[in-house]
TIRO-2110 file (N, C-alpha, C; in Angstrom, 1 decimal):
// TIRO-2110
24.9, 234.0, 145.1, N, 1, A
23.5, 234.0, 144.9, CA, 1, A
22.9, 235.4, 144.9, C, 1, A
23.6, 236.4, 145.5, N, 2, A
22.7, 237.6, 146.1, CA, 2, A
22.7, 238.2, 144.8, C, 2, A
24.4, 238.2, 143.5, N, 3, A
24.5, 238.8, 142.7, CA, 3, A
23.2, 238.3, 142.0, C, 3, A
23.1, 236.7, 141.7, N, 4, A
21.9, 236.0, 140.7, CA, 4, A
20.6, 236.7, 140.8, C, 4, A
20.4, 236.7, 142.1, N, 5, A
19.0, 237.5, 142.4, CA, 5, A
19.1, 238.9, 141.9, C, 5, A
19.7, 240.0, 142.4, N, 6, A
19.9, 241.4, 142.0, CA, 6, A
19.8, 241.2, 140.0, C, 6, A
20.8, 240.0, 139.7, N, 7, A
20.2, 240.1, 137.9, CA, 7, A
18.5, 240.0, 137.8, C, 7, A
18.5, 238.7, 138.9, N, 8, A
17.0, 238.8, 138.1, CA, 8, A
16.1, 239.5, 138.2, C, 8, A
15.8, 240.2, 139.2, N, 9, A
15.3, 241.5, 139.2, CA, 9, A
15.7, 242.8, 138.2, C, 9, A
16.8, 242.9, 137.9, N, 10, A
17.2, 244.0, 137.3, CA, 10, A
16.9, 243.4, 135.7, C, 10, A
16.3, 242.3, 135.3, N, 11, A
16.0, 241.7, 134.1, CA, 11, A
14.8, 241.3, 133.8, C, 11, A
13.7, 241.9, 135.1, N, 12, A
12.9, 241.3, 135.0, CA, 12, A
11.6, 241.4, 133.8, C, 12, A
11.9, 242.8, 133.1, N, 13, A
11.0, 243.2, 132.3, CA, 13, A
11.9, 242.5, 130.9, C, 13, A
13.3, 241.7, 131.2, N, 14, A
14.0, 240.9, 129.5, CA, 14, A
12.9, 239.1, 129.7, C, 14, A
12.5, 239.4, 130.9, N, 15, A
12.5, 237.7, 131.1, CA, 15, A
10.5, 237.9, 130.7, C, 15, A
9.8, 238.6, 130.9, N, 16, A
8.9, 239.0, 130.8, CA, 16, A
8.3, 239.4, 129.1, C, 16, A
9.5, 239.9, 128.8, N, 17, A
9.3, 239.8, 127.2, CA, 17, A
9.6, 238.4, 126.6, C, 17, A
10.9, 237.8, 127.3, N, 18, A
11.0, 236.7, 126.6, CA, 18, A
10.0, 235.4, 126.9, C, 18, A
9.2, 235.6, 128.0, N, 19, A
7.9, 234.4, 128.6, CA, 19, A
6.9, 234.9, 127.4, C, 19, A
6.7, 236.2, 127.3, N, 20, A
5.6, 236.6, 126.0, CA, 20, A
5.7, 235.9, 124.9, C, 20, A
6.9, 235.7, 124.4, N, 21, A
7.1, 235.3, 122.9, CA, 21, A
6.8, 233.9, 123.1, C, 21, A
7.3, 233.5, 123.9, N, 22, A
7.1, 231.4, 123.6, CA, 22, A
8.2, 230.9, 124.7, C, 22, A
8.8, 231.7, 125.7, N, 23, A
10.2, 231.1, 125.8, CA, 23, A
9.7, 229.7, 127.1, C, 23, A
9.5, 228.8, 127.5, N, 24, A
9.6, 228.2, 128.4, CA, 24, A
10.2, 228.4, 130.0, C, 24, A
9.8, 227.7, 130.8, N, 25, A
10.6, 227.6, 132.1, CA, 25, A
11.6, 226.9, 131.9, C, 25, A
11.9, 226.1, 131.4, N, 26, A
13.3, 225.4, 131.2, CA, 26, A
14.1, 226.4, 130.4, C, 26, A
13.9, 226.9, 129.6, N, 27, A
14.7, 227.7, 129.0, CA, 27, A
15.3, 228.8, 129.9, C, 27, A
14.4, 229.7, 130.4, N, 28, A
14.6, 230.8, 131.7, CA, 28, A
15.2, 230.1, 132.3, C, 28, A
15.5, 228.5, 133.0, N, 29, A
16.0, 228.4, 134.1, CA, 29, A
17.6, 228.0, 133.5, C, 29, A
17.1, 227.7, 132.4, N, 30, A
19.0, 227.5, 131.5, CA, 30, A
19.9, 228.3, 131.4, C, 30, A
18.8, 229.9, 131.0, N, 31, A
20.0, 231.0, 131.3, CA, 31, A
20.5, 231.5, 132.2, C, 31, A
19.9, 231.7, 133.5, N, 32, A
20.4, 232.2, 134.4, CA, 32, A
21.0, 231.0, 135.1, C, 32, A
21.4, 229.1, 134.8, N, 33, A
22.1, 229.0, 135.5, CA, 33, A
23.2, 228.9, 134.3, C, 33, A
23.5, 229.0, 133.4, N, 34, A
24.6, 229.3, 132.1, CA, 34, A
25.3, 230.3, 132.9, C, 34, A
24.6, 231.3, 133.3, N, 35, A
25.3, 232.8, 133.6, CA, 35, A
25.8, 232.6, 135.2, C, 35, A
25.3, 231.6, 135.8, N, 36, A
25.8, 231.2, 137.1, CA, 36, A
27.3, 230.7, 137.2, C, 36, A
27.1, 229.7, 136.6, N, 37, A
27.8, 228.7, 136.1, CA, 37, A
29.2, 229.5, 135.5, C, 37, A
29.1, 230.5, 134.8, N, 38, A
30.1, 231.3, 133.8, CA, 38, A
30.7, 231.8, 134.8, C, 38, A
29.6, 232.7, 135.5, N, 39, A
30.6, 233.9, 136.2, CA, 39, A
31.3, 233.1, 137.5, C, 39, A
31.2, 231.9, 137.8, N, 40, A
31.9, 231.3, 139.0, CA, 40, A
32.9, 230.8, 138.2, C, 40, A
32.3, 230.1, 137.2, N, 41, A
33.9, 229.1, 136.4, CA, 41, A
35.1, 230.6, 136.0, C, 41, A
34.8, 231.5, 136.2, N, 42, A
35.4, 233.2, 135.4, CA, 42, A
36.4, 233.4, 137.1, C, 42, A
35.5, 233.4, 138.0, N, 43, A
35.5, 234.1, 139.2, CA, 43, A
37.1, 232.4, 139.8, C, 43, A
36.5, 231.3, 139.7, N, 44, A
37.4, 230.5, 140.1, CA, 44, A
38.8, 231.0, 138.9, C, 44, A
38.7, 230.4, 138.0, N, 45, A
40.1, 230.3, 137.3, CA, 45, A
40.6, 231.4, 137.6, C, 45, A
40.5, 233.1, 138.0, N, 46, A
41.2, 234.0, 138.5, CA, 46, A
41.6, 234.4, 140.0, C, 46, A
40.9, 233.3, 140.3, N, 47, A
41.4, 233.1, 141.6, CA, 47, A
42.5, 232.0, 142.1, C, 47, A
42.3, 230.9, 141.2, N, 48, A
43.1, 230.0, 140.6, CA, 48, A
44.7, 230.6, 140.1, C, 48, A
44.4, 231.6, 138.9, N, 49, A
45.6, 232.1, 138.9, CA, 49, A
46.3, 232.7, 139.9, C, 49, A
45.8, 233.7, 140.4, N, 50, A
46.3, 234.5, 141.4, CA, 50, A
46.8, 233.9, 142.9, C, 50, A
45.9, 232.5, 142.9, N, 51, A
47.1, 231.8, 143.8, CA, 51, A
48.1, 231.3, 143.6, C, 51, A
48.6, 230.7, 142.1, N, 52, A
49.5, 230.5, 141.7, CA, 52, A
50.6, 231.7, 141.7, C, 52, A
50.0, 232.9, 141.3, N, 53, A
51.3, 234.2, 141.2, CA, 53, A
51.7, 234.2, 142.5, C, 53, A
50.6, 234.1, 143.4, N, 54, A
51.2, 234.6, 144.5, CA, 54, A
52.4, 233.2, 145.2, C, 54, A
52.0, 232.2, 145.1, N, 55, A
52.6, 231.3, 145.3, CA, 55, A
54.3, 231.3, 144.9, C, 55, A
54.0, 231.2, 143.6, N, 56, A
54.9, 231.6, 142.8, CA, 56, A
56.0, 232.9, 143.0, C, 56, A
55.6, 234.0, 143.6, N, 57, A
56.4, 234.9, 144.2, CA, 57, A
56.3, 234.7, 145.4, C, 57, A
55.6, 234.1, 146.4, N, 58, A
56.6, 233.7, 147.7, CA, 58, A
57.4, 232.6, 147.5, C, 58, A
57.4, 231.9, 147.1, N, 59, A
58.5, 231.2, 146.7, CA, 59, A
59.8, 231.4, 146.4, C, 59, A
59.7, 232.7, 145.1, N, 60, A
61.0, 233.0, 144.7, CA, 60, A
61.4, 234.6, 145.9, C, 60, A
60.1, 235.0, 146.7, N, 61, A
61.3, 236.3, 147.4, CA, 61, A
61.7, 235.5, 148.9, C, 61, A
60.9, 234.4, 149.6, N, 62, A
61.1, 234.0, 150.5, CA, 62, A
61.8, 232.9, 150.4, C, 62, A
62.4, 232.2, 151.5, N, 63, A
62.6, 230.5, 151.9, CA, 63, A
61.6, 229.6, 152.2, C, 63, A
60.5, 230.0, 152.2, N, 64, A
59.6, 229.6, 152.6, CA, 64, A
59.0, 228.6, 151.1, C, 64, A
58.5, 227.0, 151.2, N, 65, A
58.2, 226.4, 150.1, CA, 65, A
57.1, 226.6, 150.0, C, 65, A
56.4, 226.7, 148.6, N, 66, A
55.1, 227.5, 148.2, CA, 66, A
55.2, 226.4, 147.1, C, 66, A
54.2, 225.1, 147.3, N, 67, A
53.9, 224.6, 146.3, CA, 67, A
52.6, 224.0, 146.3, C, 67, A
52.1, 223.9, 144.6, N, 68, A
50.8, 223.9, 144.6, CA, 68, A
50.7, 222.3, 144.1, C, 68, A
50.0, 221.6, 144.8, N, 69, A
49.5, 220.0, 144.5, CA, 69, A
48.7, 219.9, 142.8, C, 69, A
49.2, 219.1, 142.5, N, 70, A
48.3, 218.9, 141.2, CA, 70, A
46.9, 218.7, 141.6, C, 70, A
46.3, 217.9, 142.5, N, 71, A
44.9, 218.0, 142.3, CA, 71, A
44.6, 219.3, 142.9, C, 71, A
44.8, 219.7, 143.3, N, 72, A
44.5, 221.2, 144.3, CA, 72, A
43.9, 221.9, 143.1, C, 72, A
44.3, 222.9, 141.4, N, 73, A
43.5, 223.6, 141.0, CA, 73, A
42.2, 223.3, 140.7, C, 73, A
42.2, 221.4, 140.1, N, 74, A
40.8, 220.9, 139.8, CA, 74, A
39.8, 220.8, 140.2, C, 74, A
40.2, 220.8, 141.9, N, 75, A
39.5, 220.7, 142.8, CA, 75, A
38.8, 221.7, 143.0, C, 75, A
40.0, 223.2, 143.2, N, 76, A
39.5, 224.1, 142.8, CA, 76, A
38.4, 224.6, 142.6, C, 76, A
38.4, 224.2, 141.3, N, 77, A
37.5, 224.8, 139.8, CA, 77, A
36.5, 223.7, 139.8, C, 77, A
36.3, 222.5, 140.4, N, 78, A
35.2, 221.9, 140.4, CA, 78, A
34.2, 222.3, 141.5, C, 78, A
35.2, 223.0, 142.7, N, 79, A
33.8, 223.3, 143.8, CA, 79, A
33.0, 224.7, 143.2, C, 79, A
33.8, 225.5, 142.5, N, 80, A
33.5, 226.6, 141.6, CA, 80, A
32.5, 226.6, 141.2, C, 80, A
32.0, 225.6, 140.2, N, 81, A
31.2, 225.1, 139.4, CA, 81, A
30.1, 224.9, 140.5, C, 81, A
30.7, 223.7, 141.4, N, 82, A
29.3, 223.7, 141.8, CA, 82, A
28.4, 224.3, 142.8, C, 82, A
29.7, 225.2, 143.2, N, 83, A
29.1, 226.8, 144.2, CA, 83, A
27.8, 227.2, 142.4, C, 83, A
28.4, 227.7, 141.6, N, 84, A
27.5, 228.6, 140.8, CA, 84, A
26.3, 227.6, 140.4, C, 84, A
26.3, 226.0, 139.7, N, 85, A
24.9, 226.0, 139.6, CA, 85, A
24.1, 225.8, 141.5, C, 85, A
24.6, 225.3, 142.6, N, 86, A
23.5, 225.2, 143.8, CA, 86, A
23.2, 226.8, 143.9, C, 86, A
23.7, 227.4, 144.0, N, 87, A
23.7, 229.3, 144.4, CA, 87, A
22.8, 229.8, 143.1, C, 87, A
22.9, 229.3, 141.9, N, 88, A
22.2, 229.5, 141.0, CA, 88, A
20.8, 229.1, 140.4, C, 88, A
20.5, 227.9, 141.1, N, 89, A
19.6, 226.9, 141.2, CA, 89, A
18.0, 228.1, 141.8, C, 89, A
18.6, 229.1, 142.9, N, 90, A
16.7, 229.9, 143.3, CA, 90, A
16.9, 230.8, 142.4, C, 90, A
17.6, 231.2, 142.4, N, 91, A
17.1, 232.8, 141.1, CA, 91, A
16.8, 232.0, 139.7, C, 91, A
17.2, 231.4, 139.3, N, 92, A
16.6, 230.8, 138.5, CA, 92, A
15.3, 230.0, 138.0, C, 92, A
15.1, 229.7, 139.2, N, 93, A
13.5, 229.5, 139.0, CA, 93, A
12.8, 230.5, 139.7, C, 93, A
12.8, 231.5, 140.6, N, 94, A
12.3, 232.6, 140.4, CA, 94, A
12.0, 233.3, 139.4, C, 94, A
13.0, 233.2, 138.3, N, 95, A
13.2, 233.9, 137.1, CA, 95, A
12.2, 233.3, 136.3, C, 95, A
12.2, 231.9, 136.1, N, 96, A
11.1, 231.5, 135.1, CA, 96, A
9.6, 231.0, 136.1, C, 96, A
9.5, 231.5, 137.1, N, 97, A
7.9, 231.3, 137.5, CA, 97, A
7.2, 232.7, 137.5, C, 97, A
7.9, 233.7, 137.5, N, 98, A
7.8, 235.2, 136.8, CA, 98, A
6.0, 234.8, 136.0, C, 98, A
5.4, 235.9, 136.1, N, 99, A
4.2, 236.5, 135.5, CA, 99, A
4.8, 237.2, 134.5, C, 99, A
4.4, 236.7, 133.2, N, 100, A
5.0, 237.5, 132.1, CA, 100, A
4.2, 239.0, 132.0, C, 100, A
2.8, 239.2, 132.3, N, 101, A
2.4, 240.3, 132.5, CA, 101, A
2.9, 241.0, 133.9, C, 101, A
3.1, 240.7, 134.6, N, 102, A
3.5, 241.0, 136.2, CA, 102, A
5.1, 241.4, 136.0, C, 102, A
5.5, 240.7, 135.0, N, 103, A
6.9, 241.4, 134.6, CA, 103, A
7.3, 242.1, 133.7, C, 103, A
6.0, 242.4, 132.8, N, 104, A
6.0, 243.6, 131.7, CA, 104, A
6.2, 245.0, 132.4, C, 104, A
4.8, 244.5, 133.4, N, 105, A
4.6, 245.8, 134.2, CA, 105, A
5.8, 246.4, 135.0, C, 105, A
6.6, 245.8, 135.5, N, 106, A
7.5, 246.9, 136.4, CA, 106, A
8.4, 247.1, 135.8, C, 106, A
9.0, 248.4, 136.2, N, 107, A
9.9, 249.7, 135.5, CA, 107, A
11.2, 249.6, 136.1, C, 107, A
END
């Protein structure tokens, strides 16, 4: 969430040009939870893999059994998902209740 926030702020004068032209609240709140939603489904599957390598090498240097359940990655990658839109759900409408003049203005 802290990252979602830090974008919207650091976008505040993209989101301010784009309320000028015509863009909607629903729109503003689509992209930044698109971008929520990405960078967690990005952030899971590499975390996903990397359990698997590691798995996968303790396995073959130890005795120890290192095995991964089939529902285990889905599961994974579904709380992923739903970490990025709930976490993504305030910056995003912070983002589209923005003053498009109030957001022209800051530098």
């Amino acid at each position: 969430m802290n990252i979602m926030l830090v974008s919207v702020v650091e976008r505040t004068r993209e989101i301010g040009v784009r309320k000028a032209v015509g863009a909607r609240q629903r729109d503003i709140v689509r992209q930044f939870l698109i971008e929520a939603v990405l960078l967690s489904c990005l952030g899971g599957a590499i975390g996903i893999l990397l359990a698997w390598a590691a798995s996968a090498a303790l396995a073959a240097n130890t005795p120890l059994p290192a095995d991964f359940p089939l529902w285990a990655p889905p599961v994974a990658f579904a709380i992923c998902v739903a970490i990025g839109v709930f976490f993504g759900i305030h910056p995003a409408r912070k983002a589209a209740r923005l003053d498009p003049i109030e957001a022209l203005r800051t530098e």
